[in-house]
N, C-alpha and C positions, 0 to 999 in steps of 0.2 A: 737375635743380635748377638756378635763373640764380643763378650769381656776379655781384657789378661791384667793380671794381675804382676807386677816384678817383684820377687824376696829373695833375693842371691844368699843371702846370709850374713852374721855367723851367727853360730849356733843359740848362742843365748839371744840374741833379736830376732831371729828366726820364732822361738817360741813364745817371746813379747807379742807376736804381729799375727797372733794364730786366730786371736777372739775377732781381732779387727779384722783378719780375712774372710772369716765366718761371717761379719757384717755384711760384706761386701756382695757376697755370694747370696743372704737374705734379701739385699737390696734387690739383685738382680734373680731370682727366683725363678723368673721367664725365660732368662737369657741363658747365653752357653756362656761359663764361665773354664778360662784358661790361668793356669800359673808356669809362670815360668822363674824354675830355681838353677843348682847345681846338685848331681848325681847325688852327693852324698844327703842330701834336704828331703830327695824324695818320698821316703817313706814316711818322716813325719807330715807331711801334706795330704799326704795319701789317705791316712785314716779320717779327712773333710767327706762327703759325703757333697754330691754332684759338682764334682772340681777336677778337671781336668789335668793332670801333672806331667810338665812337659820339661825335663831334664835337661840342660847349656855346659855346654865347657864351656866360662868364663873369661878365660884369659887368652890372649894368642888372636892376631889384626884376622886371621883365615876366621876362627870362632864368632868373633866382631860379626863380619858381612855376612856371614849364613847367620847367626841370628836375626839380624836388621832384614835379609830378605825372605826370611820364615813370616817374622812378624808381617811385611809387607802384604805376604800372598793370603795370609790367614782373613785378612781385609776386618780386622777387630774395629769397633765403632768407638770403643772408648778403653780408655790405658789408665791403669792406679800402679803407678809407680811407689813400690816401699820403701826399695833401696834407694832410689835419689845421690844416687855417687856416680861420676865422671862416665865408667860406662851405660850405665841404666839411663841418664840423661841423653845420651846419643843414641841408645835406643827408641826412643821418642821422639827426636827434633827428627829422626830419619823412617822416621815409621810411616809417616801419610796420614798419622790417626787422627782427627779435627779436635778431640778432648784426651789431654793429658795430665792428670790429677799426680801430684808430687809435692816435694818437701822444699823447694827454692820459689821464691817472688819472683819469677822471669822467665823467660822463652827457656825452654818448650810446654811448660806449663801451663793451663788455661783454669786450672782450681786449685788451688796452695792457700797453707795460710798468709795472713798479710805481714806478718814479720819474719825476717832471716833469723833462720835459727842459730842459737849461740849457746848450745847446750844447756837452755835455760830454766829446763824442765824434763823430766824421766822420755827415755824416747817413745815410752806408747800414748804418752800424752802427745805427745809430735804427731805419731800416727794416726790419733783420732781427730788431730787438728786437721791430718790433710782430708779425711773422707767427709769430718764438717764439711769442709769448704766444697766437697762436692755433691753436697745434700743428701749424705746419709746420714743416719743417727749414729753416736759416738756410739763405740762396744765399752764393755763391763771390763773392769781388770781382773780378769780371771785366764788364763790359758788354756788352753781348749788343747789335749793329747791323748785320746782315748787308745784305750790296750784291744787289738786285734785278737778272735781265741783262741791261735797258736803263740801269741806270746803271754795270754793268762796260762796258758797251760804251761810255759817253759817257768813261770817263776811258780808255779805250783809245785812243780815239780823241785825245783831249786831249792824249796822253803824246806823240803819234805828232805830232801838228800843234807841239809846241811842242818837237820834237827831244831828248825825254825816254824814250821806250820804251828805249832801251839806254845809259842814262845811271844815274850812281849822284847821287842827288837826295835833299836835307833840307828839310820844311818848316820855315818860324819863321812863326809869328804876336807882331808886335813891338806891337800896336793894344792898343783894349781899348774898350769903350762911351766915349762922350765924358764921362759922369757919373762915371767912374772913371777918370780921368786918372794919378792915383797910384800905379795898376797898370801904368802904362806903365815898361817897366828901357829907361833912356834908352841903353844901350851896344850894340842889336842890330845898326849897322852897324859899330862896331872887332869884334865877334866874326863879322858875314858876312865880313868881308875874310880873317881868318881861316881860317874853313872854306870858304869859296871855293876853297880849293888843294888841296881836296879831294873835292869834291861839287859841285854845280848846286845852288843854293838857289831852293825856291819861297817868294814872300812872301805871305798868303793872310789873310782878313779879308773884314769887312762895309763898308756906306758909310761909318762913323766911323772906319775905317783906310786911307780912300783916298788922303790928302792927306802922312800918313804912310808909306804902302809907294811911292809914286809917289816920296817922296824916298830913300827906300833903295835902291832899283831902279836909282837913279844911279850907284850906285858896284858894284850885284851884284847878279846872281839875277833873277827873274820874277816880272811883277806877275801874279796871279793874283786881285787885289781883287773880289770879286762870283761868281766863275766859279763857287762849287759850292757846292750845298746841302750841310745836314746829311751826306742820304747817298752823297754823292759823294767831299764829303774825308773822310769814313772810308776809302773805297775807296782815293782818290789816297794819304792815311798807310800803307796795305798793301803801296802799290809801294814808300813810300821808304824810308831805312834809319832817320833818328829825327826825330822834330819835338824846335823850342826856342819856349817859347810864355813868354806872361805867365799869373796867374793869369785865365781866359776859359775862353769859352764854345768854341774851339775845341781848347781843351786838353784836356775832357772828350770832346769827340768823337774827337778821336786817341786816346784810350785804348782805343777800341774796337776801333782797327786791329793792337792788340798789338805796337807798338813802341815805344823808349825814348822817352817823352817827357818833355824835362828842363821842368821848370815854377817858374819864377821868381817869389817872395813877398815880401813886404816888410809892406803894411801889413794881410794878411789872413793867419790863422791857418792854416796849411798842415795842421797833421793834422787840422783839421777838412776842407778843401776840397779839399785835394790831388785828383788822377783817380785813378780806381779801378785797382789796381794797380799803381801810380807811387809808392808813398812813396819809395821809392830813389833815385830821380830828383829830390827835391823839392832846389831849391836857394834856401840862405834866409840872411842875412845873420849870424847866428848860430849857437848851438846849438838845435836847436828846441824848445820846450819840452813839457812831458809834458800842461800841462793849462791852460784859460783862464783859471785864477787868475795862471797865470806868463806871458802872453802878454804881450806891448806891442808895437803897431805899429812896425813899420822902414821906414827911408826904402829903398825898393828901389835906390837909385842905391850903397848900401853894397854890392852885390853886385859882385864884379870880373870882368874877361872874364876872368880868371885862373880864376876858382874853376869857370865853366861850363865852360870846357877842360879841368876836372881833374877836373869830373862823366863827361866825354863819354870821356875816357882811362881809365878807371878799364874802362870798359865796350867797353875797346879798339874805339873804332868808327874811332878815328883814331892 
């Protein structure tokens, strides 16, 4: 029997949905299982183990119908839709598939949970809601990104070129996309200077944090700006002792590497986004609230170097 699985993205959901895809594929053991992402997804899917990865341009009505008639001809028995957004639901109501397991109470779904969602819990609790309702057992909140051995060997290598192999080393990612400026906690260099007396700090980020860690790297630590995919700084967060990020896309991928990562909020709801297995780590200007009726944005600048010191001590790393 063909499975397919849908997870278009992005990145940080992407890696939320990886323990519950692992479910999915355990459920189905016997069967052939298919995922279908976008180009850039694939390689994190890749390293699942008997999962078939089947690449989509997403966008564009020509992209639309050769998907809908790939899915048609592959003649899949049943659909677990992750994504559950305007295109992935059309992929489904057009599919021919008889079970379509997703995230909406309504056609084309035939397994959902019983309530519309309303952002009213973290979304891998959403995800394990939809594979309840299709009698599988919920997955663990752990992310699942295991390192391939040509990229243990590239940060081997990397650890060794940049006098880190027998060094005791913290990432901080202090950036954040340039569209989210407000996720940036303006205090990441009075807190490097800090843990500087204690650790090697890597500074680590995409091109919208280059302009930014080139100015911190002034006073500590390594620029590490561009150096490593997806699955590289999972690897690199395995050698270190704890990453300090903002709410980003490289906060979700250190969670993979199962170390402390303290993750700094302000004007996004943390028990919804927080990393998978990080609530304890989550550091937030207040008390955090139980539910999005009680949430209201904080200016992240409320948060003190004091408070992420007394995150990071609590957890005796210093």
């Amino acid at each position: 029997m063909k499975i397919l699985i849908i997870k278009l993205g992005a990145l940080g959901d992407i890696i939320i949905s990886t323990s519950v895809v692992n479910k999915i594929i355990a459920h189905h053991k016997k069967d052939e299982v298919y995922l279908l992402t976008t180009p850039s997804f694939t390689n994190i899917f890749n390293t699942i183990k008997s999962l078939k990865v089947v690449p989509i341009k997403r966008h564009g009505f020509f992209n639309l119908v050769r998907t809908i008639l790939w899915i048609r001809k592959c003649g899949f028995k049943k659909i677990y839709d992750l994504q559950s957004n305007d295109r992935s639901t059309l992929y489904c109501a057009l599919s021919g598939v008889p079970f379509c397991a997703g995230n909406h109470p309504r056609f084309p779904y035939t397994a959902h949970p019983d309530k519309k969602y309303r952002g009213e819990c973290h979304s891998f609790e959403r995800l394990n809601q939809i594979i309840i309702s299709a009698g599988i057992a919920p997955a663990q909140p752990v992310p699942l990104l295991p390192s391939p051995p040509n990229t243990i060997s590239t940060i081997t290598r990397w650890l060794k070129e940049k006098k880190l192999a027998q060094t005791d080393f913290i990432i901080m990612h202090a950036g954040s996309s340039n569209k989210h400026l407000q996720k940036r906690w303006p205090y990441f260099k009075e807190l490097a200077l800090i843990l500087k007396n204690y650790f090697e700090i890597v500074w680590v980020g995409g091109p919208d944090d280059y302009e930014l860690n080139t100015h911190l790297t002034k006073s500590s630590g390594i620029n590490a700006t561009g150096d490593f995919d997806v699955l590289s700084l999972a690897e690199l967060g395995r050698r270190s002792k704890f990453a300090v990020t903002n709410d980003s896309a490289p906060m979700h991928i250190l969670s993979c590497s199962k170390i402390p990562v303290f993750g700094i909020f302000g004007p996004t709801y943390p028990r919804r986004t927080h990393a998978l297995g990080q609530i304890q780590n989550v550091i937030y200007p207040d008390n955090m609230p139980n539910n999005d009726d009680e949430f209201k944005p904080k200016n992240i600048s409320k948060v003190t170097v004091d408070d992420v010191i007394s995150k990071i001590k609590k957890q005796n790393l210093i």
